[in-house]
C-alpha positions, 0 to 999 in steps of 0.5 A: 407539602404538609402545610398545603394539606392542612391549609386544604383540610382547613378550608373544607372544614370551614366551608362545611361548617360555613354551609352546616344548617345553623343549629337550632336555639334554646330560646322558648319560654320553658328555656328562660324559665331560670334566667333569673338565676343568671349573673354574677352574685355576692351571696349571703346567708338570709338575714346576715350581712355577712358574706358567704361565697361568690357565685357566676351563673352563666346561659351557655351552649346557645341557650341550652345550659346554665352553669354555675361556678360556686365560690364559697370564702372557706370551704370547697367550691364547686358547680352545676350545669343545668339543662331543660328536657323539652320533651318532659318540660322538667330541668335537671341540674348535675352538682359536682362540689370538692368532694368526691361525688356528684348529685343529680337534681330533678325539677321544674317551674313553679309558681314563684321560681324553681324547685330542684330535687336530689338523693345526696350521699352522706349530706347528714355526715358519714353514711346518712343519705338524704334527699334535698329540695332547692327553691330557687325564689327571684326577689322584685329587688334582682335578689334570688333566694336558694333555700335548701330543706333535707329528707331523711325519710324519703321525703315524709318530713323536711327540715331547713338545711340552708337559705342564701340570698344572692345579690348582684356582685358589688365591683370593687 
């Protein structure tokens, strides 16, 4: 008797979702605007042919995210899932690495790629916050540059903090 209601809260299931109005895609231009981004990357430190991590950038969630797994050679990994807000036109990314904590980005479209902007706790070691600008750059070579700038002063000054390059993963 049970497997007869479950076969029943089954098929009425699927026929609702069968009959559900397909939802819409994530397909305008404003939402490819960081498919560069997207694939499977060896990434370097700009400059060095040394590698520094592993990276896999993937469009999810019928076009409306992007997620990032980040896989460093030593050190914590971590990730981001980024989204457009069509309404403002502006991109948001959430990074949650191995430590504890997370950092919401902020940004948009400029002329060459993406410019995020985030308040990072502790990012200066223990107790100096600052604010980090990400440039998000795709290269004519499939390369995309990522150069990170920090603010210890709400923004008046910047400094480089990191620049990596991403090239595509080269398979074993």
């Amino acid at each position: 008797m049970i497997s007869g209601v479950l076969a029943s809260i089954l098929m009425q299931a699927a026929t609702t979702a069968s009959s559900a109005p397909a939802l819409p895609a994530c397909n305008t231009p404003q939402h490819a605007e960081f498919d560069f981004w997207v694939g499977e990357w060896d990434v370097y430190p700009n400059g060095s042919a040394d590698k520094v991590a592993e990276s896999r950038i993937e469009k999810l969630y019928n076009g409306c995210a992007i997620r990032e797994n980040w896989k460093p050679l030593k050190g914590g990994a971590g990730g981001s899932l980024n989204s457009l807000d069509p309404a403002t036109g502006r991109w948001h990314q959430t990074w949650i690495g191995s430590s504890p904590g997370k950092v919401e980005f902020t940004g948009g479209k400029v002329a060459d790629g993406i410019v995020l902007t985030g308040y990072w706790q502790h990012i200066g070691g223990p107790g100096k916050h600052g604010l980090v600008r990400m440039t998000y750059t795709p290269n004519p070579n499939g390369w995309v540059q990522q150069f990170g700038e920090v603010s210890y002063d709400h923004g008046a000054n910047w400094s480089p903090s990191f620049d990596f390059i991403y090239k595509p993963r080269e398979r074993d």
